[in-house]
mmCIF file of the N, C-alpha and C atoms, coordinates in Angstrom:
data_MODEL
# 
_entry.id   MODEL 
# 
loop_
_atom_site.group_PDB 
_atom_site.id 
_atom_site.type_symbol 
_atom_site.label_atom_id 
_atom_site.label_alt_id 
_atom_site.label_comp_id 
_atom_site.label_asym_id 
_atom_site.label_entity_id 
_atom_site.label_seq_id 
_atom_site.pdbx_PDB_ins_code 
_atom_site.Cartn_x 
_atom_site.Cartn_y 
_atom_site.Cartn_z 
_atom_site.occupancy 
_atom_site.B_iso_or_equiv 
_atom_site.pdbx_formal_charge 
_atom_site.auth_seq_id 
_atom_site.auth_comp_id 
_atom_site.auth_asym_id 
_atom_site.auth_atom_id 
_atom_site.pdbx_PDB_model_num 
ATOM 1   N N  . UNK A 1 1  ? 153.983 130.614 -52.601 1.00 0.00 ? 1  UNK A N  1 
ATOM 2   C CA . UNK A 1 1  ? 152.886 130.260 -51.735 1.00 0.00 ? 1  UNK A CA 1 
ATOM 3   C C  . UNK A 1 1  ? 152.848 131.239 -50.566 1.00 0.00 ? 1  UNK A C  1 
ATOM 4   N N  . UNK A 1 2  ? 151.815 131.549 -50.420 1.00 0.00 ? 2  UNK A N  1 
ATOM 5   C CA . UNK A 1 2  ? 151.504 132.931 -49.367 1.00 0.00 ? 2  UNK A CA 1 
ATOM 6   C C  . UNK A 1 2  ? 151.087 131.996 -48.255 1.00 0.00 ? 2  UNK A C  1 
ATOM 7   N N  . UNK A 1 3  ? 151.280 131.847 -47.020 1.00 0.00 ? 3  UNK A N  1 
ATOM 8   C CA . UNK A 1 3  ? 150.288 131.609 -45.717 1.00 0.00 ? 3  UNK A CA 1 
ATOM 9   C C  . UNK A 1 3  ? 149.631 132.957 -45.432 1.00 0.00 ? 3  UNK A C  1 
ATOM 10  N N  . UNK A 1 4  ? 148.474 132.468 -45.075 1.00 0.00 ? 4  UNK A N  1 
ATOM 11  C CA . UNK A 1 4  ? 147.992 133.605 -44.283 1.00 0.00 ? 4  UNK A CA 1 
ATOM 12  C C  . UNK A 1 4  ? 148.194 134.070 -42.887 1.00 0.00 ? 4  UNK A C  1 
ATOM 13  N N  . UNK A 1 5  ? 148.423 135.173 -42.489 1.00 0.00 ? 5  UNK A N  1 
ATOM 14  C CA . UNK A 1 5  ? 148.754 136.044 -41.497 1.00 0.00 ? 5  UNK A CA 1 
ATOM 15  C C  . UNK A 1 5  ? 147.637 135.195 -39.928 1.00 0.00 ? 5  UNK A C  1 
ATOM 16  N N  . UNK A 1 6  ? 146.469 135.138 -40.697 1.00 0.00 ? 6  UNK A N  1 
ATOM 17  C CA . UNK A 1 6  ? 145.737 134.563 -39.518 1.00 0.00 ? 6  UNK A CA 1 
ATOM 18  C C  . UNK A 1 6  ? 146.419 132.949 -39.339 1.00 0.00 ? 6  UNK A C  1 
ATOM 19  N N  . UNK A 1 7  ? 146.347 132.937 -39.706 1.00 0.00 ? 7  UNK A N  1 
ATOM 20  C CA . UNK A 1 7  ? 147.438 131.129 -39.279 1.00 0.00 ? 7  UNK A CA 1 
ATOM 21  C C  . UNK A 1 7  ? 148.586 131.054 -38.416 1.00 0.00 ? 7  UNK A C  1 
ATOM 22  N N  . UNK A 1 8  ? 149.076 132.063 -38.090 1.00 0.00 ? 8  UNK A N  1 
ATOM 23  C CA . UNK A 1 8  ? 149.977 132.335 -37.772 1.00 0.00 ? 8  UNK A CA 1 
ATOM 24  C C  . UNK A 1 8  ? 149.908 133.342 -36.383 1.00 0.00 ? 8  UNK A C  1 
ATOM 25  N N  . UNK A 1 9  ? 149.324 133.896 -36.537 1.00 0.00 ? 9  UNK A N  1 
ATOM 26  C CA . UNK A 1 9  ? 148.614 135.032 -35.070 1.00 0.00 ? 9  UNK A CA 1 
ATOM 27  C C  . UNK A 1 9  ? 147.608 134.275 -34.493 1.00 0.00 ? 9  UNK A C  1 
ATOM 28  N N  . UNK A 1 10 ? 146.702 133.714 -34.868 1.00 0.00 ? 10 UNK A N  1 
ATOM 29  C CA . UNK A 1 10 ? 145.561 133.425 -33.965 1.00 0.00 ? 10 UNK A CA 1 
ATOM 30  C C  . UNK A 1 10 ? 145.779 131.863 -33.312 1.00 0.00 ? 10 UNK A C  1 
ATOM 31  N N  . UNK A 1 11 ? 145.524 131.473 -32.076 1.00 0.00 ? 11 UNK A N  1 
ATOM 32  C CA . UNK A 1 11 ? 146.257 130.391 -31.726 1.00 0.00 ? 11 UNK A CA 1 
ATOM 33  C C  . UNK A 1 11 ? 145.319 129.577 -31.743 1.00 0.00 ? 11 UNK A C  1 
ATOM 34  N N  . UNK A 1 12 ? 144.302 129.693 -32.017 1.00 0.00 ? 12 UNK A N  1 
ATOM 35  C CA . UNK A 1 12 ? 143.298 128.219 -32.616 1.00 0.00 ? 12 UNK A CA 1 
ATOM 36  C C  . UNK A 1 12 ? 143.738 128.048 -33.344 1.00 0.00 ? 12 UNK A C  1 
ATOM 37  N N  . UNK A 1 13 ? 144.339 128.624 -34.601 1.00 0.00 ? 13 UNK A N  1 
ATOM 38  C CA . UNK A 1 13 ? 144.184 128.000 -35.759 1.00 0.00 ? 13 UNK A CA 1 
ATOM 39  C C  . UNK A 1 13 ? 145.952 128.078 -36.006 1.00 0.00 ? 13 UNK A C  1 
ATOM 40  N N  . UNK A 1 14 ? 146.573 128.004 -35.538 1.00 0.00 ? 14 UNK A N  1 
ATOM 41  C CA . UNK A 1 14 ? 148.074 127.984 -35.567 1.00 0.00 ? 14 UNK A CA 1 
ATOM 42  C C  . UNK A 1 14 ? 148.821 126.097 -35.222 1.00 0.00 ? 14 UNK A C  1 
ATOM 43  N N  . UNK A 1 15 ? 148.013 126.085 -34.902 1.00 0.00 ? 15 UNK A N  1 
ATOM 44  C CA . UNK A 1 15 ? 148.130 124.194 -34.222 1.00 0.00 ? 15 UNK A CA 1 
ATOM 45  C C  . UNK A 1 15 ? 148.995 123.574 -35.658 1.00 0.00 ? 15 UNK A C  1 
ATOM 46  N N  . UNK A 1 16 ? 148.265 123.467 -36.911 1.00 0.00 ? 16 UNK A N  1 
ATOM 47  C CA . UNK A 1 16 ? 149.081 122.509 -37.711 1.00 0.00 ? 16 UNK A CA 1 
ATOM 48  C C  . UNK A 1 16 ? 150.334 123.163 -38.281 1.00 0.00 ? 16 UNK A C  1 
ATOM 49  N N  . UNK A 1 17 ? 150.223 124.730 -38.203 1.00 0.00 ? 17 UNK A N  1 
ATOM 50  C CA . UNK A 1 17 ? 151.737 125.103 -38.698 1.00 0.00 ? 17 UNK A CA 1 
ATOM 51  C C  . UNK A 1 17 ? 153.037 124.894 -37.326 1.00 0.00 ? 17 UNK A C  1 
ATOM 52  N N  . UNK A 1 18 ? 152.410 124.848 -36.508 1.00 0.00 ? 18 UNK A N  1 
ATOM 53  C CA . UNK A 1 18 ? 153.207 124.545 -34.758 1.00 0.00 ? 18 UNK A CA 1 
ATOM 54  C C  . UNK A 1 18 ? 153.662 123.317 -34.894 1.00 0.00 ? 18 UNK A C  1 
ATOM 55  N N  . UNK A 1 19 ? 152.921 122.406 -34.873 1.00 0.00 ? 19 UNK A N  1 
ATOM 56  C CA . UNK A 1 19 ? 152.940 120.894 -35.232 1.00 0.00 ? 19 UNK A CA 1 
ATOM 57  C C  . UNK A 1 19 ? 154.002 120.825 -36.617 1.00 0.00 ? 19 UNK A C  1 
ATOM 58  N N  . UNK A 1 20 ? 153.958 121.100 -37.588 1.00 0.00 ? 20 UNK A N  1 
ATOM 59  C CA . UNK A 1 20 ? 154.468 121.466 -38.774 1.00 0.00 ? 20 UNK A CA 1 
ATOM 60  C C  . UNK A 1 20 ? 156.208 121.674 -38.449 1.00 0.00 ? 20 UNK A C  1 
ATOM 61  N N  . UNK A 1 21 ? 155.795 123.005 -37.820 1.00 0.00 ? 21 UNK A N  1 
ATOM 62  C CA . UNK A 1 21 ? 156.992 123.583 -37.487 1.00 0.00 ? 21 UNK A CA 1 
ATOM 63  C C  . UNK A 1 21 ? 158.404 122.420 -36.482 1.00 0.00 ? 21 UNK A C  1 
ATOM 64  N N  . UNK A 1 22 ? 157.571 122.167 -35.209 1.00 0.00 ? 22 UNK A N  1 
ATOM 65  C CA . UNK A 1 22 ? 157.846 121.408 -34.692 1.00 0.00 ? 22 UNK A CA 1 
ATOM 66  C C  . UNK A 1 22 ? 158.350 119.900 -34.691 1.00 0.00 ? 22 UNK A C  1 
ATOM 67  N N  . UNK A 1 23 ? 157.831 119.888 -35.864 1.00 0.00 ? 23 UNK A N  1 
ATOM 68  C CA . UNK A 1 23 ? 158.025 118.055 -36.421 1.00 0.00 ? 23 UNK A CA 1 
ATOM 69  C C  . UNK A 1 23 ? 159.256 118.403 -37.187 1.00 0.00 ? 23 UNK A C  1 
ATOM 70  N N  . UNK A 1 24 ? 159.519 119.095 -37.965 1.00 0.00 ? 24 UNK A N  1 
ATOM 71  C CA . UNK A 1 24 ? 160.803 119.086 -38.876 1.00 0.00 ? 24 UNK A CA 1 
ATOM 72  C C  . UNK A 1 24 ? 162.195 120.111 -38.104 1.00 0.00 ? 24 UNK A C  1 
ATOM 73  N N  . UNK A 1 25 ? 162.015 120.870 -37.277 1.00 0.00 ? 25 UNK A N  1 
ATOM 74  C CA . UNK A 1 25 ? 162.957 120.775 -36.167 1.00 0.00 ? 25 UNK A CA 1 
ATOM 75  C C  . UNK A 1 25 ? 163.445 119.461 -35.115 1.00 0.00 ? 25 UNK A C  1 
ATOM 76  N N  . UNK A 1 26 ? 162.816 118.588 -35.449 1.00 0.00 ? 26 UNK A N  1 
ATOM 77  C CA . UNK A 1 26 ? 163.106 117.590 -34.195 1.00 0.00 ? 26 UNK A CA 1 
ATOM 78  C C  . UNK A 1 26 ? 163.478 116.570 -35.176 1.00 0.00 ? 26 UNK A C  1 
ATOM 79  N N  . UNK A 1 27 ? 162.902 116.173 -36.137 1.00 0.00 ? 27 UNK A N  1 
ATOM 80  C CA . UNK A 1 27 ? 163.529 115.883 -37.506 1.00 0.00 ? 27 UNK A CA 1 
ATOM 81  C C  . UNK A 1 27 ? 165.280 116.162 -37.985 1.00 0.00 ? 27 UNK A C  1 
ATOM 82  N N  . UNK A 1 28 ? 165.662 117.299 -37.744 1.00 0.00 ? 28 UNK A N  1 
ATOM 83  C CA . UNK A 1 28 ? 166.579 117.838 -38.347 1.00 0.00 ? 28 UNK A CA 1 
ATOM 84  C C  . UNK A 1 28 ? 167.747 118.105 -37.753 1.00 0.00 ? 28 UNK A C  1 
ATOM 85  N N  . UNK A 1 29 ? 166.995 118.237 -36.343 1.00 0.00 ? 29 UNK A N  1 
ATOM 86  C CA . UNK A 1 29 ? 168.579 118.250 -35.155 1.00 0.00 ? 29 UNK A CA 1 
ATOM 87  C C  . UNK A 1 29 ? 168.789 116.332 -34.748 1.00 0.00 ? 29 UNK A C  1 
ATOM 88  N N  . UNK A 1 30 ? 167.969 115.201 -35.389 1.00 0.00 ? 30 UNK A N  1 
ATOM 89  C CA . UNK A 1 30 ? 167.743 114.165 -34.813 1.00 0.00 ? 30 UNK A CA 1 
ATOM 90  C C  . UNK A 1 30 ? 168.320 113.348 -35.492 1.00 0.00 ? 30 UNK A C  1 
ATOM 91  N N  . UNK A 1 31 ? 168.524 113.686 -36.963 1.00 0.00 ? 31 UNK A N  1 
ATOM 92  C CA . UNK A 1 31 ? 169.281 113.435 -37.892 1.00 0.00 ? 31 UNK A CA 1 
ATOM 93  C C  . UNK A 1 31 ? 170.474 113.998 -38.270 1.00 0.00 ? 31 UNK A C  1 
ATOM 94  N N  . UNK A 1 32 ? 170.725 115.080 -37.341 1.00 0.00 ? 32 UNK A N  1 
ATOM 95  C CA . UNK A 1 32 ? 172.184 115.848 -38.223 1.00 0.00 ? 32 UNK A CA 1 
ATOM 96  C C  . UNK A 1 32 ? 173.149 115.198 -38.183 1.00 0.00 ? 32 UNK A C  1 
ATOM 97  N N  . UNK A 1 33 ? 173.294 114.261 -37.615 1.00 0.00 ? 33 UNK A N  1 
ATOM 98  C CA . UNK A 1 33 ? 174.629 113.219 -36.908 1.00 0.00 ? 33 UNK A CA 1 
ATOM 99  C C  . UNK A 1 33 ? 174.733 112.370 -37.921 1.00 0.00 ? 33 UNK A C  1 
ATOM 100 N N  . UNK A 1 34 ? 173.965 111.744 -38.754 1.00 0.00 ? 34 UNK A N  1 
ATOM 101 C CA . UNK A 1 34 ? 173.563 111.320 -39.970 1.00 0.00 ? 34 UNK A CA 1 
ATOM 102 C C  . UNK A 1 34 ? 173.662 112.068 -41.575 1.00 0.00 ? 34 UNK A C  1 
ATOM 103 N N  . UNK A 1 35 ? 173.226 113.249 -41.418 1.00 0.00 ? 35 UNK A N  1 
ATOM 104 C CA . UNK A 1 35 ? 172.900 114.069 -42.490 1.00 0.00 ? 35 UNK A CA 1 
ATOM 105 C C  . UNK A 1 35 ? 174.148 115.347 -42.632 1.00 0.00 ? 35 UNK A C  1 
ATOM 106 N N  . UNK A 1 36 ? 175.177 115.427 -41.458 1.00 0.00 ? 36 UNK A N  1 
ATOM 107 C CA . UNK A 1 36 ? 176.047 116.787 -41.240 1.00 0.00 ? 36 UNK A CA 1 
ATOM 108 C C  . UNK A 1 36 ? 175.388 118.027 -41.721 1.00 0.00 ? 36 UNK A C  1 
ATOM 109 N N  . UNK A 1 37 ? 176.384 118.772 -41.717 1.00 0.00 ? 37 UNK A N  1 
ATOM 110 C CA . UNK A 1 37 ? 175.707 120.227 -41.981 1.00 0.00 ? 37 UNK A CA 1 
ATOM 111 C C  . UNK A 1 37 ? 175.328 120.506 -42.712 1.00 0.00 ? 37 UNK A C  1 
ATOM 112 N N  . UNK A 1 38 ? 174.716 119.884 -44.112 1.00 0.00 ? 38 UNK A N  1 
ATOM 113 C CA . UNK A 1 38 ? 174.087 119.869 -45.111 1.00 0.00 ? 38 UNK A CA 1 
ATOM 114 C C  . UNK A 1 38 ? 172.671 120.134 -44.691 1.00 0.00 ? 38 UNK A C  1 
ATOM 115 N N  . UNK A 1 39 ? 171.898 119.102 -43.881 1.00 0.00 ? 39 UNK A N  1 
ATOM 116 C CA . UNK A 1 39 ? 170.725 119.336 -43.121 1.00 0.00 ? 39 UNK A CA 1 
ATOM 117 C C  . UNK A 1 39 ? 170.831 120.645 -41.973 1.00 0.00 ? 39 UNK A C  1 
ATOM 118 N N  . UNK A 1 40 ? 171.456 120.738 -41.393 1.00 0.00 ? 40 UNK A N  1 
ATOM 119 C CA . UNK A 1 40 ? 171.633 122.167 -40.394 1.00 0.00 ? 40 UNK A CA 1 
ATOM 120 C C  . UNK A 1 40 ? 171.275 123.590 -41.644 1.00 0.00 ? 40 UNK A C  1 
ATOM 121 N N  . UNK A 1 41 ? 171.681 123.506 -42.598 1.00 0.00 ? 41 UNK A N  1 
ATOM 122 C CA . UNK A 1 41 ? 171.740 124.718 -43.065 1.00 0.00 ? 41 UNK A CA 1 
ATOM 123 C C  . UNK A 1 41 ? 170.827 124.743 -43.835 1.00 0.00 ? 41 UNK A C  1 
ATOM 124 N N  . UNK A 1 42 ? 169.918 123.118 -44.236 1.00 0.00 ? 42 UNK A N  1 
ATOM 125 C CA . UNK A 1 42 ? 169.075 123.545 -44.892 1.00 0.00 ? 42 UNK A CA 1 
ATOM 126 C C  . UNK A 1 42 ? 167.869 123.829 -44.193 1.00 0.00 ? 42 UNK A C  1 
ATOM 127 N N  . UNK A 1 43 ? 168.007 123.703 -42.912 1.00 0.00 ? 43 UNK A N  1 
ATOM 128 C CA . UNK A 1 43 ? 166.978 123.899 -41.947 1.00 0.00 ? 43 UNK A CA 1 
ATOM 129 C C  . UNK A 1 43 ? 166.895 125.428 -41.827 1.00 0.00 ? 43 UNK A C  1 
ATOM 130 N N  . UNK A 1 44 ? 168.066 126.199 -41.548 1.00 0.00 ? 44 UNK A N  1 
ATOM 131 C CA . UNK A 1 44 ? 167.970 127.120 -41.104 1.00 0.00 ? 44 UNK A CA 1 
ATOM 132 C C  . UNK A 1 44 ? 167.947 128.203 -42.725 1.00 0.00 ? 44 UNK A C  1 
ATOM 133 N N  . UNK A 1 45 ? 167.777 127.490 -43.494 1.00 0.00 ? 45 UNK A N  1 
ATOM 134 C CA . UNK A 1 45 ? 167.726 128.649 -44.850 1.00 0.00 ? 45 UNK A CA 1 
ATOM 135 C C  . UNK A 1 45 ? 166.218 128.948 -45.096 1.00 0.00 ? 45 UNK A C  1 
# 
């Protein structure tokens, strides 16, 4: 799956990958205490 480049540069239209982005970082450090480093690394792979 390709994103496009404009989704990503232009900040109107960057909102749901931000949001996106943002939701499963806060997700993932919120749970690691729960999930150990299994979730840490799959975050960061």
């Amino acid at each position: 799956m390709k994103i496009p480049k404009s989704l990503l540069i232009d900040p109107e239209r960057n909102a749901v990958y931000g949001t996106f982005a943002v939701a499963i970082s806060v997700f993932a450090f919120a749970y690691s205490t729960n999930f150990g480093k299994v979730l840490i690394l799959a975050y960061y792979a």
